[in-house]
C-alpha positions in Angstrom: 17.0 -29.5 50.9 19.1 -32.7 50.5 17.2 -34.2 48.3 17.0 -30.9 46.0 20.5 -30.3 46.2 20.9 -34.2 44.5 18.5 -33.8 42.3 20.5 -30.7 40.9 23.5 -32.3 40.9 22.3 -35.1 39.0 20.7 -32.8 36.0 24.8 -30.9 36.4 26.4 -34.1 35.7 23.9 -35.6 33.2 24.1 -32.7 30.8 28.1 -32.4 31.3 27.8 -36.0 29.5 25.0 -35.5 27.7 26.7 -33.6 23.8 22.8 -32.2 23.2 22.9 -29.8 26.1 26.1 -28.2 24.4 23.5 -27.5 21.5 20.5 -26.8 23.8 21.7 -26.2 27.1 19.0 -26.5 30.2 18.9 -24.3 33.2 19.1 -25.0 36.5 15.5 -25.2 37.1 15.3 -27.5 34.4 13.0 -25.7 32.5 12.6 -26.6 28.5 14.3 -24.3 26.1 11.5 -22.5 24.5 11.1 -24.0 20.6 8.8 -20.8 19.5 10.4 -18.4 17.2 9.1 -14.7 17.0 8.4 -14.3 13.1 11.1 -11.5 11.5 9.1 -9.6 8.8 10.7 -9.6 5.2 12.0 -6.5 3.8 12.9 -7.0 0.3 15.0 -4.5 -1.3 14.1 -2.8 -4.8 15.3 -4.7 -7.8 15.7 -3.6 -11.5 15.3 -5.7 -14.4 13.1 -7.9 -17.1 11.3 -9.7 -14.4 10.7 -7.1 -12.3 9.3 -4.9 -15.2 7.4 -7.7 -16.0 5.6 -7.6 -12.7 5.1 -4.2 -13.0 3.0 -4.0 -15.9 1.4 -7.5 -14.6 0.2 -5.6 -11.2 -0.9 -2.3 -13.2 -2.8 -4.4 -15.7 -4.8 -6.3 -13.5 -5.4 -4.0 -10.9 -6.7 -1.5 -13.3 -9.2 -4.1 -14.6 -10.3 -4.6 -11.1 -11.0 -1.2 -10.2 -12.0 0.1 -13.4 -14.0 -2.6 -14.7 -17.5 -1.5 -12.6 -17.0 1.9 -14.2 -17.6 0.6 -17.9 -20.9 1.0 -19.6 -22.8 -1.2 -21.9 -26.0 -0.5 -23.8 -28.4 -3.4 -23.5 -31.7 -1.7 -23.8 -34.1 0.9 -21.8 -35.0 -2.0 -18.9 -31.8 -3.5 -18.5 -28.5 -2.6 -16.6 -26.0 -0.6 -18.7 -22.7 -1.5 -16.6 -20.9 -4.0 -18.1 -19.8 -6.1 -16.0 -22.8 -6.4 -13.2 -23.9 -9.4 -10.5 -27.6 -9.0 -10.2 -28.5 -10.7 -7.4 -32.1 -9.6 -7.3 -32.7 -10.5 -10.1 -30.6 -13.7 -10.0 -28.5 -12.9 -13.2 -24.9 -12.0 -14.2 -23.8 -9.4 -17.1 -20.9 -9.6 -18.4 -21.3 -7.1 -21.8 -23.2 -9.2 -24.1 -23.5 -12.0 -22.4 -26.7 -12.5 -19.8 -26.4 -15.4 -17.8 -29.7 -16.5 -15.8 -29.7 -18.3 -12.5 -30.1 -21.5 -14.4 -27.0 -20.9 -16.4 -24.7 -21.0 -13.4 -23.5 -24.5 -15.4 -21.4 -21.4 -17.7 -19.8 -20.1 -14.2 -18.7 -23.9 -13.3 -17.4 -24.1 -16.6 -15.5 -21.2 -16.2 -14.2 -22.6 -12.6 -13.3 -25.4 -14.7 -10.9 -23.9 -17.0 -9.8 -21.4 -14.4 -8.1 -24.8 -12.3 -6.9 -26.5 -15.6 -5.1 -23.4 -16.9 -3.7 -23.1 -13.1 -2.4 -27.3 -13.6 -1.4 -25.7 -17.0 0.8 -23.2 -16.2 1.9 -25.1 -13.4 3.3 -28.0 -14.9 4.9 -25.7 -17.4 6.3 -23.0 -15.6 6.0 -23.9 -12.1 4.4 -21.2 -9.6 4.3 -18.3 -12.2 0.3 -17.7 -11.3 2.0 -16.9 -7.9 4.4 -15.4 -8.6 2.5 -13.1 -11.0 -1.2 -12.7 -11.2 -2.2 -13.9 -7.4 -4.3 -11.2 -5.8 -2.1 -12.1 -2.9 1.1 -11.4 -4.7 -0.4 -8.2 -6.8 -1.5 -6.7 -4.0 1.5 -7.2 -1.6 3.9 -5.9 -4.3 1.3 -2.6 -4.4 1.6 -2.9 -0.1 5.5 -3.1 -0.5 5.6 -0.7 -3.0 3.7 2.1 -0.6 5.8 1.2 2.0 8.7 1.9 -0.1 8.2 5.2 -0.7 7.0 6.2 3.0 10.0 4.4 4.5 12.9 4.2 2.6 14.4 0.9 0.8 15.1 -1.8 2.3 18.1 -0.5 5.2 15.9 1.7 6.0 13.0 0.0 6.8 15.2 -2.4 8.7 16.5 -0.1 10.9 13.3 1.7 11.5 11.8 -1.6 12.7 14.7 -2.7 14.9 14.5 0.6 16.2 13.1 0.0 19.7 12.7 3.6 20.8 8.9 5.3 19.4 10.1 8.7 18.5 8.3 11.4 16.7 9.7 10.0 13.1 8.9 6.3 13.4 5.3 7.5 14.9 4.7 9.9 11.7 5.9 7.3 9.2 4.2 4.3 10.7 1.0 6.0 10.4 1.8 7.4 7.4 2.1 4.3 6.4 -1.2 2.6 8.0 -3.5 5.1 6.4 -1.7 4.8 2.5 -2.5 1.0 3.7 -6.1 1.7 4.9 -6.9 3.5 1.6 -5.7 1.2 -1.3 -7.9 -1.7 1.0 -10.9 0.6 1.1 -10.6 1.3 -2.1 -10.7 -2.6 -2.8 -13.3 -3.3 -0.1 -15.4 -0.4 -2.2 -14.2 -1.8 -6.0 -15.6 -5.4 -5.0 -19.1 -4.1 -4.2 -19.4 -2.3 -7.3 -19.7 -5.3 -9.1 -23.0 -6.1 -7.7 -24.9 -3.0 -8.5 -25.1 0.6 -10.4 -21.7 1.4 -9.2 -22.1 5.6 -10.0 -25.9 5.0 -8.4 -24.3 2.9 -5.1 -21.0 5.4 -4.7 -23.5 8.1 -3.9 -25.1 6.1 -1.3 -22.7 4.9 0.2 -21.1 8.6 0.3 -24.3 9.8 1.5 -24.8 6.6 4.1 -28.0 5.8 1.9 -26.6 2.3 1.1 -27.4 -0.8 2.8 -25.6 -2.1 5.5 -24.4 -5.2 3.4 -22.7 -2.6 1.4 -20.7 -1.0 4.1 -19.9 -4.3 6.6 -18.7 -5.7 3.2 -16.4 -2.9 2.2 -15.0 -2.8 6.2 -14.7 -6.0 5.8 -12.6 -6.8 2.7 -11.0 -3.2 3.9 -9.5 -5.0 6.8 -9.0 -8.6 4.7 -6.7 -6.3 2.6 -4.5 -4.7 5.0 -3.9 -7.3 6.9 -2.9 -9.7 4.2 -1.5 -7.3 1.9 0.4 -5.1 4.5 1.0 -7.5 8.1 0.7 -10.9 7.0 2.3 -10.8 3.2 4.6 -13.6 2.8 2.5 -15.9 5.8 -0.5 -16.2 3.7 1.4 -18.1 1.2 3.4 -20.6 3.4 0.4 -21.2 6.1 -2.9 -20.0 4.4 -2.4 -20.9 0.8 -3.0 -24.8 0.1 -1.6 -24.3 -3.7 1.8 -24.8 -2.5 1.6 -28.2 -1.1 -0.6 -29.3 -3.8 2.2 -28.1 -6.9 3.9 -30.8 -6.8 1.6 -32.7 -7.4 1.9 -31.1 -10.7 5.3 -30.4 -11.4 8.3 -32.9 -12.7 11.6 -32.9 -13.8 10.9 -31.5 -17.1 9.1 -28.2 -15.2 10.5 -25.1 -15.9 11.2 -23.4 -12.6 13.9 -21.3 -10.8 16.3 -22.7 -9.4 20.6 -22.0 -9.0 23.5 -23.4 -10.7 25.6 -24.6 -8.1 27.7 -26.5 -10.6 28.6 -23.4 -11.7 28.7 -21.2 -8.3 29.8 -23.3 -5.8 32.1 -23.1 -4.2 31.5 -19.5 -2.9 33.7 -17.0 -2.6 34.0 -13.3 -1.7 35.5 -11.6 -5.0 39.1 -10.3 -4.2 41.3 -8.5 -6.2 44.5 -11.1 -5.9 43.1 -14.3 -5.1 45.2 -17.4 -4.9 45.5 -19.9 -7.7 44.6 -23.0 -5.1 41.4 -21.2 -3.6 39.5 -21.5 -6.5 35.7 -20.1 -6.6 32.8 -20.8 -8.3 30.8 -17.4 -9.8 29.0 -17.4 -6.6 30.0 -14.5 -4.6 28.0 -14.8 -1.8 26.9 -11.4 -1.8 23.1 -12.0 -0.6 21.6 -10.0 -3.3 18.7 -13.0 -4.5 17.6 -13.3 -0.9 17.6 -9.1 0.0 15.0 -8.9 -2.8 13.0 -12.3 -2.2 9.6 -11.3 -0.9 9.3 -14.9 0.7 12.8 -14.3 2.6 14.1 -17.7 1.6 17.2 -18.3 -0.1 17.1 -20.0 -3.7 20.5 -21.5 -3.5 19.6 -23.8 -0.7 17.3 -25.9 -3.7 13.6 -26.0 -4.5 11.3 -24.7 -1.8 7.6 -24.6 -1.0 7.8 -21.0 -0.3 9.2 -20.1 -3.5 7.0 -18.2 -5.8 8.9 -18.2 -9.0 8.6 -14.4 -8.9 11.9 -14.4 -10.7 13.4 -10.9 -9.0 16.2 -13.1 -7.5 17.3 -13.9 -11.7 17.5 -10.2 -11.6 19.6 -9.4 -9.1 22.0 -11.9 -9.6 22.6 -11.1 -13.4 23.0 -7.2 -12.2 25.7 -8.7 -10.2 26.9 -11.3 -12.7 27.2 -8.1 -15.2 29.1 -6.0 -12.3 31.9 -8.6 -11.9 31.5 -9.5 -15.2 31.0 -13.5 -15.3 27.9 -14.3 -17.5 24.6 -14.4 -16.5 21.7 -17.1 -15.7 23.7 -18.3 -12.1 20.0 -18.2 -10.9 17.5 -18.6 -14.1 14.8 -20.8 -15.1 15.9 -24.0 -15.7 15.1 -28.2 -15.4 15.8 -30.5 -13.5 16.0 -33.3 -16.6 18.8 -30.5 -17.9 21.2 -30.5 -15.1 23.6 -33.8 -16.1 23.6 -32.0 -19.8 25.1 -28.2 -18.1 27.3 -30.2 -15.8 29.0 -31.6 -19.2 29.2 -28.3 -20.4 25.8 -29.2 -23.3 23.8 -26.6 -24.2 20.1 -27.5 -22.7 17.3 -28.4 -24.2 14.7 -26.0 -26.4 12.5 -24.3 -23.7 9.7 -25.8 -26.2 10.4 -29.2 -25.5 10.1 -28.3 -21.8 6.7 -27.1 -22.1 5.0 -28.8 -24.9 4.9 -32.6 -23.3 2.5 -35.2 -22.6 1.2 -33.5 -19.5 0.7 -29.9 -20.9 -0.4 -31.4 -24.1 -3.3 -33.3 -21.7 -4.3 -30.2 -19.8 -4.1 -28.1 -22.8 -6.8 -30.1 -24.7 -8.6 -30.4 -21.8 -9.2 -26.9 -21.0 -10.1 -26.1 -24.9 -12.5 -28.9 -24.9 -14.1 -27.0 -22.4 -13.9 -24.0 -23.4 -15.1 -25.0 -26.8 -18.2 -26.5 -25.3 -18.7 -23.2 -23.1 -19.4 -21.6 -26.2 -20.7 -23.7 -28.2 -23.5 -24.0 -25.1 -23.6 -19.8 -25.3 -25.0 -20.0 -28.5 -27.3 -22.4 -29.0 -29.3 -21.6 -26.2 -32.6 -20.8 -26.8 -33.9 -17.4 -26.3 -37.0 -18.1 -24.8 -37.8 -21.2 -22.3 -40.4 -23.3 -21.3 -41.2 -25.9 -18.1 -43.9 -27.7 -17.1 -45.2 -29.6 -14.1 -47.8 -31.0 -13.5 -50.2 -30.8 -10.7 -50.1 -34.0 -8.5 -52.6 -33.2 -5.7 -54.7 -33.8 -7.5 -53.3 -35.9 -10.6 -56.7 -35.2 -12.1 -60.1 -33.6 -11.1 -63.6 -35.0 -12.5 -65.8 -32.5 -13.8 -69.5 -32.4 -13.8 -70.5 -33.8 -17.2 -67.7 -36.7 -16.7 -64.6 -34.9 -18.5 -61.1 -35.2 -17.3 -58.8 -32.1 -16.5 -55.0 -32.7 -16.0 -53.2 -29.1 -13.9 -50.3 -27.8 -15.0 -48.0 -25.1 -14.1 -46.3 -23.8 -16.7 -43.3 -21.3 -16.8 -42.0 -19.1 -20.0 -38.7 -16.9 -19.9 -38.4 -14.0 -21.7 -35.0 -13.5 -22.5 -35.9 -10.3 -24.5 -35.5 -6.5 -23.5 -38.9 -5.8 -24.2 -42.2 -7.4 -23.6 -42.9 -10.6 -25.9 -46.8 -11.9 -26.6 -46.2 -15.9 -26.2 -48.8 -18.0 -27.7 -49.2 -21.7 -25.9 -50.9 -24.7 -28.1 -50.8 -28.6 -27.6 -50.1 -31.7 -29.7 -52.0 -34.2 -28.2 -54.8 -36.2 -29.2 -57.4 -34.5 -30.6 -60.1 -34.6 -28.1 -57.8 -33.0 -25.8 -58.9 -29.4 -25.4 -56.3 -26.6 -24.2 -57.3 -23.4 -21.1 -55.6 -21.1 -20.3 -56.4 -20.0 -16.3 -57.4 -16.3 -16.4 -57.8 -15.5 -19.7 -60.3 -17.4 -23.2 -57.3 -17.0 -25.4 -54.2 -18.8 -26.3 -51.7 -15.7 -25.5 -50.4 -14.4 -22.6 -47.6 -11.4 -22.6 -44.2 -11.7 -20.5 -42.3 -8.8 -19.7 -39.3 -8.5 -20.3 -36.8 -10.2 -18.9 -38.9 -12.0 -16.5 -40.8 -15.3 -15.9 -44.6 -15.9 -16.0 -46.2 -18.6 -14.0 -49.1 -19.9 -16.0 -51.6 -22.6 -14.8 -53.1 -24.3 -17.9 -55.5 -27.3 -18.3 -56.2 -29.8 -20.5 -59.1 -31.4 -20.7 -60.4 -35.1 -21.9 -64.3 -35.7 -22.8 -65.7 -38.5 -21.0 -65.2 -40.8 -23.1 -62.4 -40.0 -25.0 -59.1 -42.2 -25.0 -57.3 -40.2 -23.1 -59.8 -39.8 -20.3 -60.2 -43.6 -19.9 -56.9 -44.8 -21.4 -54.7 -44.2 -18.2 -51.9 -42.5 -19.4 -51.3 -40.5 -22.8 -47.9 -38.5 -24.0 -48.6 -34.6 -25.0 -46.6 -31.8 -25.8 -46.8 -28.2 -25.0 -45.6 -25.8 -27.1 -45.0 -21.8 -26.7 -44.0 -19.4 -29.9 -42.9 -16.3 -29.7 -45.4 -13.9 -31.5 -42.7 -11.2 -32.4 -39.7 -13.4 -33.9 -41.6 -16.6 -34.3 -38.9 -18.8 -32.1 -40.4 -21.1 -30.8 -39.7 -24.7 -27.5 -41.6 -27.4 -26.4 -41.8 -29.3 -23.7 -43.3 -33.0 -23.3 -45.2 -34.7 -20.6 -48.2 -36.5 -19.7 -52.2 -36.7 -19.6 -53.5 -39.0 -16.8 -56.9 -40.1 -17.1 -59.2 -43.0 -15.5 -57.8 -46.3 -15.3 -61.0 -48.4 -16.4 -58.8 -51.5 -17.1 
């Protein structure tokens, strides 16, 4: 007990010395003060103005093309798909109106991957997080979440005194589930939108409504359902600090001359409440302090504290503070989009520089012309590809057979794509040597019919008399080639004839 009792006293006397324990002080037990802090949810309140209207017709824009877009027919022929846009994974293809991409074309969907992260670079270096702040399905979907929530709960007092609320009374219980099923349906509505893409959606809405579709189908939807509300409608602003790897990688792309929000505080520090009769000495900036950029920020940070990784660029803070900077009449663009590079200019009172001379640099220049170039070669790709095509392997096991009378006869295994809504008659013949004799396995003629929009597997033969030059000459160079009967296009494709090595 002595011992103890010293052993107390010593941790007493240590910490009286000890200035840290007046920050974190230490029980008697010395335990650790715990470092974990409980995460307090972010309740923006409802903004008015050019970016939030902006937003608006952002999130209605692309969330209509999302659910609508399965919906939209496309004629392309009595045996093909008529929804437009369509992911045929049976049949290993992609529609997208017009345009038919085959499994062998996925070069066209890493093309378009391509472009997708040089216009993110892009837009980045330009304009800092506005993908983010604008078009993410993380950020359009959680403005839709917020937005639901909203009009169940109130603005944002409300919903802040609802959740500190610690007693569960009939009202909190009737708007919290309220709430959860408005949640549950806009993310089974997205589970079910997303699988529409990858087959008749009118044909797989009846199954699924009739529990005819496959189970794919349904642990997909449940699954994106539950994806959705928990990102959207729990998580929100976590997925983009913790989950998201975009905003550790943006600087990366951004520099001085990036247009990005940020606050004047040249021009609003030092804060000040407004007062009516204010003394001459205690001179304020235009900064009133009033908190209205961080009440609407959906990331709960403050702007004025300087450029953040959790800032989206979503521009409602610009809003709020020029409704403020028009209520106490000072002008506006306190909070705006603005550069670095144009700061010593504003402190000397100089206008900045053109917003063009922001965005059209050497780096945008770069990423520009890199994403046209490909772009241009994506379609330049689209059409000049062939509408019907041809490969060939040979047969190595064996590399050749001896017939009876002494000819050689070289295997090969021919494929032909018809890229045509309707059957085609294609018409195989060989530019070779002479001697060399063409056969079609299965049929005495030169034609064979594809349907359409398929591929044939054809084994052909070519065969050498004895002695011929290519049956003894070792190796010779031929080339196949298939014509389309109906239109007349025709491809080729070379390879070889191996014969007997006498030499």
């Amino acid at each position: 007990m002595q011992v103890k009792a010293a052993q107390v006293g010593f941790w007493e006397n240590t910490h009286r010395q000890n200035p840290l324990t007046e920050r974190f002080p230490v029980s008697d037990n010395t335990t650790p003060p715990s470092l974990y802090a409980a995460r307090e949810p972010v309740f923006p309140k409802r903004v008015s103005g050019a970016f939030r209207n902006m937003k608006w017709i952002i999130m209605l824009v692309t969330l209509g093309i999302y659910y609508l877009t399965p919906w939209i027919r496309w004629d392309r022929g009595p045996q093909l798909p008529d929804q437009a846009v369509l992911v045929d994974l049976a049949n290993r293809r992609f529609y997208f109106f017009w345009i038919e991409i085959w499994s062998h074309e996925f070069y066209f969907v890493a093309g378009l991957l391509i472009m997708a992260g040089l216009g993110l670079f892009l837009f980045t270096s330009a304009l800092g997080r506005v993908w983010c702040g604008y078009a993410c399905p993380q950020t359009v979907w959680t403005d839709l979440f917020i937005l639901v929530e909203r009009w169940i709960e109130g603005d944002r007092n409300a919903r802040l005194r609802l959740h500190r609320q610690k007693k569960w009374d009939l009202r909190k219980l009737r708007l919290r589930v309220t709430k959860f099923i408005a949640w549950f349906v806009i993310g089974l509505a997205t589970g079910g939108a997303w699988v529409f893409y990858f087959a008749d959606a009118p044909t797989l809405l009846v199954d699924l409504v009739t529990g005819q579709a496959h189970p794919i189908a349904y642990t997909t939807m449940l699954t994106l359902t539950a994806t959705t509300f928990f990102f959207g409608g729990i998580a929100r602003e976590q997925i983009c600090i913790y989950a998201c790897p975009w905003p550790r990688i943006q600087a990366a792309m951004m520099d001085e001359d990036t247009l990005t929000i940020g606050y004047r505080d040249w021009r609003g520090e030092p804060r000040g409440k407004l007062r009516k009769k204010q003394d001459a000495s205690q001179e304020t900036g235009d900064c009133i302090d009033c908190m209205a950029c961080v009440n609407v920020c959906p990331m709960g940070i403050d702007i004025r504290d300087g450029q953040q990784m959790e800032c989206i660029t979503c521009g409602l803070c610009i809003d709020a503070c020029d409704e403020m900077m028009d209520k106490i009449g000072k002008p506006r663009g306190l909070i705006d989009y603005l550069a670095l590079s144009d700061e010593p200019r504003e402190r000397e009172g100089q206008p900045p520089r053109s917003v063009w001379k922001h965005i059209f640099r050497v780096r945008t220049i770069m990423y520009t012309t890199l994403w046209s170039l490909v772009g241009v070669g994506l379609v330049f790709a689209l059409f000049i590809r062939p509408a019907i095509e041809m490969t060939v392997a040979p047969v190595r096991n064996p590399v050749y057979v001896t017939l009876s009378d002494g000819s050689i006869r070289n295997t090969y295994d021919i494929r032909l794509l018809n890229k045509h809504g309707e059957d085609r008659p294609f018409r195989l013949t060989l530019k070779a040597d002479p001697t060399l004799r063409l056969q079609l396995e299965g049929t005495p003629y030169e034609t064979v019919t594809v349907k359409a929009n398929e591929t044939l597997l054809q084994k052909v033969h070519v065969i050498a008399p004895r002695h011929s030059d290519p049956a003894k000459g070792g190796r010779a160079d031929i080339r196949f080639w298939v014509e389309d009967l109906t239109t007349g296009d025709r491809a080729h494709n070379d390879t070889v004839f191996n014969g007997r090595d006498d030499q």
